[in-house]
N, C-alpha and C positions, 0 to 999 in steps of 0.2 A: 844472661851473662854468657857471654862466651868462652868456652872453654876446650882448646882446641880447634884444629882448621874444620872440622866434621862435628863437631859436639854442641851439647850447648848446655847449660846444667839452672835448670830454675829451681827456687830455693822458695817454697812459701811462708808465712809466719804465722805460726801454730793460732788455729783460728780465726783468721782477721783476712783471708783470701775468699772463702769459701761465699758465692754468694748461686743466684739464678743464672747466674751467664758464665760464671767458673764455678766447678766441681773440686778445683784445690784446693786443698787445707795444707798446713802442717803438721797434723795431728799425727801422734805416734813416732816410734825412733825408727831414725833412718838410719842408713851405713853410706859415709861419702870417699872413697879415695882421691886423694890428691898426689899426683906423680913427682917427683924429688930427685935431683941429683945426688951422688953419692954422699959428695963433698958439701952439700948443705944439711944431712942428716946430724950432724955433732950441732950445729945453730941452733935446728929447730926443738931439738931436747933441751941446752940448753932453756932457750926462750921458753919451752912450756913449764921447768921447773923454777924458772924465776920467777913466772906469775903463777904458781901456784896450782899447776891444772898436773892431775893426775895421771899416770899413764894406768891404761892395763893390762897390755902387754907389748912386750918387743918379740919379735921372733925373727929370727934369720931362716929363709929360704934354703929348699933344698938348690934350685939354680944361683944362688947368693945376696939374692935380695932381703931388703928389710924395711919390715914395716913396723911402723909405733902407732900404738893405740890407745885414743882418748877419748872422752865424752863434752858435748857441749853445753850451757847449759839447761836445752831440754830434752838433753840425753839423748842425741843422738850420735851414732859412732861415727868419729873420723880417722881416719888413716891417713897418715903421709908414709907414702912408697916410694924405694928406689927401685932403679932395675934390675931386673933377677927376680921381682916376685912371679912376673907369671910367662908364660912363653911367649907370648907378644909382646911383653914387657920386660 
């Protein structure tokens, strides 16, 4: 999947990758940030509280960013970020 002009993010499923010719698994919890405009941060709370998906934390940034944080369900963390969390970002 593409993610970004330079990136690229692959995503295995827990168990079911891993074989002789890949070494990937899903096993274990990951941490993914996902990048966000300002103005789509009040949507995507929103939508996580309407289906029912936990937050565990919000925090606001010392440069003014903010990130919400949830788990999926085999517990790995995700983040959606606006700008302001990191100095590149």
């Amino acid at each position: 999947m593409q993610a970004g002009s330079r990136q690229v993010l692959l995503i295995f499923k827990k168990g079911r990758s891993r074989s002789i010719l890949s070494p990937h698994d899903g096993e274990g919890e990951r941490h993914l940030a996902f990048a966000i405009t300002c103005s789509e941060l009040a949507g995507w709370e929103a939508w996580l509280a309407e289906n029912g998906i936990a937050l565990e934390e919000k925090r606001t940034w010392d440069l003014g960013g903010h990130s919400v944080y949830f788990r999926d369900p085999d517990r790995h963390l995700l983040e959606i970020a606006t700008p302001g969390v990191w100095s590149i970002y």
